[in-house]
C-alpha positions in Angstrom: -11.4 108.6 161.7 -9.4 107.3 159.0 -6.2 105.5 159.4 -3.1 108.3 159.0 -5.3 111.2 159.3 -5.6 113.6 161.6 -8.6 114.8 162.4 -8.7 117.9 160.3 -7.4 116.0 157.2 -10.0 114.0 157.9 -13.2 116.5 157.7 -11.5 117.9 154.7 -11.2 114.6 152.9 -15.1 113.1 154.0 -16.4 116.8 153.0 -14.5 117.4 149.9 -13.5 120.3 150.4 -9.2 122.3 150.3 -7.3 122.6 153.6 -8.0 126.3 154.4 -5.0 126.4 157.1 -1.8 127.2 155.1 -0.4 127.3 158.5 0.4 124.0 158.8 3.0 121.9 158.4 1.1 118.8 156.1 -0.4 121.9 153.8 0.8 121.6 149.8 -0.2 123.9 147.2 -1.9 120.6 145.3 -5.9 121.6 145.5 -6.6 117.8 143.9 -6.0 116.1 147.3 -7.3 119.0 149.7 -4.1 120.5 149.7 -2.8 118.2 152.6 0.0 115.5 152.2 -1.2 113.1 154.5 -4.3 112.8 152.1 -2.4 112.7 149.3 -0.4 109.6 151.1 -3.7 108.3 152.2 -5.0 108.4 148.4 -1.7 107.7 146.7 0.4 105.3 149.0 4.0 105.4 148.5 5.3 107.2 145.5 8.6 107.2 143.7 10.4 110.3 142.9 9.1 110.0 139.2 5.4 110.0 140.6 5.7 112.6 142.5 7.4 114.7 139.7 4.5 113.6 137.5 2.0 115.0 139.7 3.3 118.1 140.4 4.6 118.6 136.9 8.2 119.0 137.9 11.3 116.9 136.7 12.1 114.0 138.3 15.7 115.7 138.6 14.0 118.9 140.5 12.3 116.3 142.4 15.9 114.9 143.6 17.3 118.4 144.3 14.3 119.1 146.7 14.9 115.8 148.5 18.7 116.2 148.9 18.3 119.3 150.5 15.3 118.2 152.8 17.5 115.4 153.6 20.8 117.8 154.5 18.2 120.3 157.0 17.6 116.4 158.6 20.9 116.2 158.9 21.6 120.0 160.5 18.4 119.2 163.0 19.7 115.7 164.0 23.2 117.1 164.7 24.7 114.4 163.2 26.3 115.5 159.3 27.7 111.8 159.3 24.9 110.2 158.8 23.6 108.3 155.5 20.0 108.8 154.0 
């Protein structure tokens, strides 16, 4: 098994074929990568904001607004609205 894979992301990136389970929490709507983030990380590497916004055709700024708020449900989860991200 591959490095940062789990084992399903795994058959789906050997076989070539898209993530059927929507279920679950790694699943993107991005069919290029087997519509599974921890391939696309595994393909990909880090990106920046700007990348990512390139690959999913979005602006970088929508990319920011999408991060902030994951960022602030962090926060909420953690219990702790004093911490810095």
């Amino acid at each position: 098994m591959r490095r940062g894979l789990l084992k399903c992301s795994d058959l789906c990136f050997e076989k070539k074929i898209k993530c059927p389970h929507k279920g679950c929490k790694y699943w993107i709507n991005y069919g290029d990568e087997q519509n599974c983030t921890l391939i696309s990380i595994y393909v990909n590497g880090p990106m920046t904001l700007r990348q990512v916004g390139d690959r999913l055709g979005i602006s970088f700024a929508r990319v920011k607004q999408i991060e902030s708020k994951a960022l602030q449900k962090l926060k909420v989860l953690i219990g702790d609205t004093n911490l810095f991200f």
